[in-house]
N, C-alpha and C positions, 0 to 999 in steps of 0.2 A: 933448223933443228936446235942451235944455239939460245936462239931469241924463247921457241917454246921450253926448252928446260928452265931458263931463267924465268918463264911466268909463273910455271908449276910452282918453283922455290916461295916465289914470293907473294901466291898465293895460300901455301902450308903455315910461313914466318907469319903472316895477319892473321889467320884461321890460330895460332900458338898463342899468339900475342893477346887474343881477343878472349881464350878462354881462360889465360892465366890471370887477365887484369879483371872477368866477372866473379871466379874466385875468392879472388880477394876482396872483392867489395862485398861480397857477400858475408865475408868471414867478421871484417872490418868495419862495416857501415854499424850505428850506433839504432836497438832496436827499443819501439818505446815498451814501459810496462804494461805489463798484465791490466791491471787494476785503474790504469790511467784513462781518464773523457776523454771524447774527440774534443776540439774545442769548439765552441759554437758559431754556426752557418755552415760548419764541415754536414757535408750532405752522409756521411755516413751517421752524424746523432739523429737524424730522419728514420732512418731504414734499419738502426739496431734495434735487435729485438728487445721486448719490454715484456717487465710480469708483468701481468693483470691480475688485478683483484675481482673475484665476481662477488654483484651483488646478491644478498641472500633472497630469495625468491620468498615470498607471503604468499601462504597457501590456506582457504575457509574449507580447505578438506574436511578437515576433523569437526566444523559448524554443520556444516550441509550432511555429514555419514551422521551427525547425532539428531538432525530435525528433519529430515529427507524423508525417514519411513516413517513419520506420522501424518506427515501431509497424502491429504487421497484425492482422487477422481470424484466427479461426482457427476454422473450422467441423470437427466430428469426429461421425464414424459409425460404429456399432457394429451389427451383427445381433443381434437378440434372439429365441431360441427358447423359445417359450411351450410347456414340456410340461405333458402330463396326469398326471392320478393314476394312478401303476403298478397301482393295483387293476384298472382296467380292462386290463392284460395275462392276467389270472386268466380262466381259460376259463367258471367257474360266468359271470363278469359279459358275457362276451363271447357267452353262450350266448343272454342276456336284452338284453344292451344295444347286442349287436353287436362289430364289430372297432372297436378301440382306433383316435382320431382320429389324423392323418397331425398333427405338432408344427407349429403357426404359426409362423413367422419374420414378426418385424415391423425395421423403421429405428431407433432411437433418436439423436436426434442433440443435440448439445449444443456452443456454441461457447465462445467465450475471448478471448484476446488474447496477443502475444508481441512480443518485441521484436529487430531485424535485428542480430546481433552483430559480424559482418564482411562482406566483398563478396565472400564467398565461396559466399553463399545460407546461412549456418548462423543460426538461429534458437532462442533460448529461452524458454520458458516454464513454466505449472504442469506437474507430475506429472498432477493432476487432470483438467486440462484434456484430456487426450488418453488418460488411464489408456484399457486395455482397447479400442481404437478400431480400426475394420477399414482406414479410410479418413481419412485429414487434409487440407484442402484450404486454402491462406493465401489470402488476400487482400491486395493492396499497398494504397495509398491512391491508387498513380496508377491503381489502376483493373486493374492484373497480377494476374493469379491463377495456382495451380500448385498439383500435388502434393508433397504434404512427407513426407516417409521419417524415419522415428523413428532416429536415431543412439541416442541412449540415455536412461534418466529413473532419481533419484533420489529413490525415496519418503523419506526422512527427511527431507529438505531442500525436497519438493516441485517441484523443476527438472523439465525436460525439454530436449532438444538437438534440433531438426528441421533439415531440409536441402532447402531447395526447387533449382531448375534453372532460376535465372533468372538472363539477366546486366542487370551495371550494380544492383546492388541498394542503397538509400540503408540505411548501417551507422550506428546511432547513436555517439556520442561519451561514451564511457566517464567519469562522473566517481573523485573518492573520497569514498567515504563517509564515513571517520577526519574529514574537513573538517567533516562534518555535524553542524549544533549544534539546539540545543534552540531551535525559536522561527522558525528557518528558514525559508523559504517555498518550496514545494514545487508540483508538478504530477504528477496523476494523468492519464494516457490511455490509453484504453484503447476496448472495444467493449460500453458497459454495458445490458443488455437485450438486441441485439441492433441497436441505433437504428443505430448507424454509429459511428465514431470522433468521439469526446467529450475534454474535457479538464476537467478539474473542479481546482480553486485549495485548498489547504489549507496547514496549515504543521505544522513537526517538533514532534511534541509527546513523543516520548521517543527515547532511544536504547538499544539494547543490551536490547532486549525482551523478556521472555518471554512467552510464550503457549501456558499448561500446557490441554491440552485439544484442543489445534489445531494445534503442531508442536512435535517437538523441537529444533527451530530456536531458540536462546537470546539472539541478540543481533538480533532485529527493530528496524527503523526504525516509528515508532508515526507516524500520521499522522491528522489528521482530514478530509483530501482523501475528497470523496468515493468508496467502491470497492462496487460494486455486481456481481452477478451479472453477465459476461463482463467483466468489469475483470480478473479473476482470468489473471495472465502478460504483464499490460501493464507500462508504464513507469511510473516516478515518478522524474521530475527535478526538476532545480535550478532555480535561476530563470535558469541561463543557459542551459537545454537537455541538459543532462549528466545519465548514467544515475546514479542513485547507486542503483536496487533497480526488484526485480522485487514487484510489489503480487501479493500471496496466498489476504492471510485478511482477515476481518474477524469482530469480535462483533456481534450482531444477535440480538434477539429477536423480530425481523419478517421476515427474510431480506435487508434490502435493508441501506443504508447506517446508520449510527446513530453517524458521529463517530470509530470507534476502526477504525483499517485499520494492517494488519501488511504490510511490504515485507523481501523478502530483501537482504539490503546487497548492493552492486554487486561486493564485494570477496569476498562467498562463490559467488557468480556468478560472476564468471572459474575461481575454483579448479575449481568444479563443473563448466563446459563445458568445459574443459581436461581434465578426465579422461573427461567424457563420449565427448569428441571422439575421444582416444587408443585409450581401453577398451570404450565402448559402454557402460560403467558407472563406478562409483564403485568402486576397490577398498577395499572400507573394511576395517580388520581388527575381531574382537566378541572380548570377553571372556568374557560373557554375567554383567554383572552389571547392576544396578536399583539407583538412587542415588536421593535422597531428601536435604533438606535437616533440618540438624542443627540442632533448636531446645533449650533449656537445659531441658525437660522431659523431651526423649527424653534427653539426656543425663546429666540426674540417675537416669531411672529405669535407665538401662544400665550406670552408671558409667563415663562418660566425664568427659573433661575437655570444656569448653563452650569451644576454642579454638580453632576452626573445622574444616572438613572435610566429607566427602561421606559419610553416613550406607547401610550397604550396607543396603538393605532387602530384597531379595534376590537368589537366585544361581542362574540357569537349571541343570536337572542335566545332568552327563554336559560344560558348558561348562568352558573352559580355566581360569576363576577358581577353579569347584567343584573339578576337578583339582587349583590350587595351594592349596587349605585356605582358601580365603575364605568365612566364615561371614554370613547376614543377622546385625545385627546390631555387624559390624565399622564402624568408622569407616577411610575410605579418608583419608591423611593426604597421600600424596605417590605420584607417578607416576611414575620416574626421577629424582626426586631434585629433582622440582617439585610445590611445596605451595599446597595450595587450600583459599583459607576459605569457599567456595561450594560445593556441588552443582552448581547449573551452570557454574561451572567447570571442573570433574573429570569431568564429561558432553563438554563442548566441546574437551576434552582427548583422552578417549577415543576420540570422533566422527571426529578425525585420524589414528588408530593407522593404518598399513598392516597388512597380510596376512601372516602368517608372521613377525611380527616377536616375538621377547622381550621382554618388559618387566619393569621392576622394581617392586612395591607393596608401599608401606609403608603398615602396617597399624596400628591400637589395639584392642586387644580387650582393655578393662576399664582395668586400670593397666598392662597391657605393651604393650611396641611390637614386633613383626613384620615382618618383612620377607619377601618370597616372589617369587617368578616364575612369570611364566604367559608363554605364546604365543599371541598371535593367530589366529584364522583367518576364513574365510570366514562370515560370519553366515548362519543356516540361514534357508530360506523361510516 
C-alpha cells in the first residue's frame, strides 16, 4: 500500500513538472515575424501559398459578331441526266434487248459559302461553287433564306456575283489587303461540311501567291486558317472583322484541310464584282499567248540574255499574238513600254488588257529586239 501511494505521488510530481516547464516554453521561446521568408530549401517556401497573376485572355468575339452575319450558305442544284449507250438505239439491239431506256434524271447538289457585299442583296463567291447549277438557294445567319440569280462568274479568277431579294441585308466591311503582312492573324468563316457556320483562327503566312495547278490567280493571300470543303466563297478577315479575301483553294492530299489555303485578295474582289455587276461578265481582252518563267537554262539553250522576262512558250493559232509574229520561244520583255522580270507578272499584266484594245510587245528573239502590235479580243470558249 506504501510502495503504490508513493507511485501515485510521483507520478502527479512528473504530470506538474511537465506541464509547468511547456508553459513556459511556450511563453518564452523566441517567435519569428510576420513578414519574415522561410529561408531557402525549407520545404515550406514549396507549399506557401502564392498570388497568381492571370493572364488576360484574347478574345476575336467582337471580329466574328461584326462579319459572321454577312457570311451565308449557299446550297446549289443541278439536274443530272444519266444516258445510255447509243448502241442500244441500233434496231439489231432493240430487236433482242428491246426499246432504248427513257434517260434518268437525278439532283446533284453541292454547297459553299459567300459573302454580303452591299445592302443591295449582291453576293460573292467561288465560280465553283455554283458553276453549272439549275437552282441557288442563300441562307442568312439570321435564319432568312432566298433565291439567288447568277448576275455573273469569272472562271480565271474563280468569283461569282449573286443577287438575292431580301431587305435589310448585314453587308460586310471591306478591308485592304496592301495592309496585309506576313504573320497576321486572320479568320476563316465559312460553312465547312455542311455543319453550319464555323470560324476557324489562322494567321498570313504568305502574300502575293501563286498556286500553279489551282488558278491563275498569281497574288493569293496563303493562310493556315482552316478551309475545308464548303468553306470554298467564304470570308477571311482581319482581326478586326474586315474582308481582306474570298478563301478558294486549298492543297490537300486528303481533301480536307492540311495548313495551306489560298484567298482572293479583297482588292481583286471589288475589281471583279464591279464588272460582274455592269457586264454580267469580265471583259477581259486575250492575246492568245502561254507564258512560262525564264530560268538561266532555257536561256542559255535559246540564247537569251538571263535579264528577266516572260518566256513565250506558246502561241494559240489563228490568235492576235500569232498574227503579230510572236514565236514560242520569244522572250516577252515589255507590254507598252512596261518591263517584267517575272512571268507572273506579264500574265497579271495581260489578265488586265480590255477588249479591242492595241497593244505594243517588245520582244527578244535571240540577240535582237522586236517590237510588234497586236489587238485584243474576246477570248474564245
Amino acid at each position: 500500500m506504501a510502495s503504490s501511494r508513493n507511485l501515485r505521488r510521483y507520478l502527479l510530481q512528473a504530470a506538474a513538472f511537465g506541464l509547468v516547464a511547456g508553459l513556459a516554453i511556450s511563453v518564452l521561446w523566441p517567435r519569428p515575424r510576420a513578414d519574415s521568408a522561410p529561408p531557402a530549401g525549407d520545404p515550406a517556401a514549396v507549399t506557401a501559398p502564392m498570388t497568381r497573376t492571370e493572364p488576360t485572355a484574347n478574345s476575336f468575339a467582337p471580329a466574328v459578331e461584326r462579319a459572321a452575319p454577312s457570311v451565308v450558305n449557299i446550297y446549289s442544284t443541278k439536274v443530272i441526266t444519266r444516258s445510255y449507250n447509243p448502241l442500244l438505239d441500233d434496231p439489231v439491239f432493240q430487236r433482242f434487248f428491246g426499246r432504248a431506256p427513257v434517260p434518268r434524271q437525278r439532283l446533284e447538289s453541292s454547297l459553299g459559302s459567300g459573302v454580303v457585299l452591299d445592302r443591295d442583296g449582291y453576293i460573292v463567291t467561288n465560280h465553283h461553287v455554283i458553276a453549272d447549277a439549275d437552282e441557288i438557294e442563300v441562307a442568312l445567319r439570321d435564319g432568312r433564306s432566298a433565291h439567288a440569280r447568277l448576275i455573273g462568274s469569272d472562271t480565271l479568277t474563280d468569283l461569282a456575283l449573286l443577287r438575292i431579294d431580301l431587305a435589310q441585308v448585314p453587308a460586310i466591311a471591306l478591308g485592304d489587303d496592301r495592309q496585309t503582312r506576313i504573320g497576321d492573324l486572320v479568320l476563316a468563316i465559312g460553312n465547312p461540311f455542311g455543319v453550319g457556320q464555323t470560324v476557324t483562327l489562322g494567321v498570313v503566312g504568305a502574300v502575293s501567291r501563286e498556286a500553279p495547278g489551282i488558278s491563275a490567280v498569281s497574288d493569293f493571300i496563303q493562310t493556315d486558317a482552316a478551309i475545308n470543303p464548303g468553306n470554298s466563297g467564304g470570308a477571311l478577315v482581319n482581326s478586326t472583322g474586315e474582308l481582306i479575301g474570298i478563301n478558294t483553294a486549298i492543297y490537300s492530299r486528303s481533301g480536307g484541310s492540311e495548313g495551306i489555303g489560298f484567298a482572293v485578295p479583297v482588292s481583286a474582289v471589288r475589281q471583279i464584282a464591279a464588272q460582274l455587276r455592269e457586264h454580267g461578265e469580265v471583259p477581259r481582252g486575250w492575246l492568245g499567248l502561254e507564258l512560262q518563267e525564264l530560268t538561266p537554262q532555257l536561256a542559255a539553250s535559246l540564247g537569251l540574255d538571263d535579264q528577266g522576262g516572260a518566256l513565250v512558250a506558246g502561241v494559240y493559232r489563228g490568235s492576235p499574238a500569232a498574227r503579230a509574229g510572236v514565236q514560242p520561244g520569244d522572250l516577252l520583255v515589255a507590254l507598252e513600254g512596261r518591263t517584267f522580270q517575272r512571268a507572273r507578272d506579264a500574265r497579271a499584266a495581260l489578265a488586265t488588257l480590255p477588249r479591242e484594245q492595241e497593244v505594243r510587245l517588245t520582244l527578244q528573239r535571240g540577240r535582237r529586239r522586236i517590237e510588234t502590235r497586236a489587238t485584243t479580243i474576246r477570248q474564245p470558249d
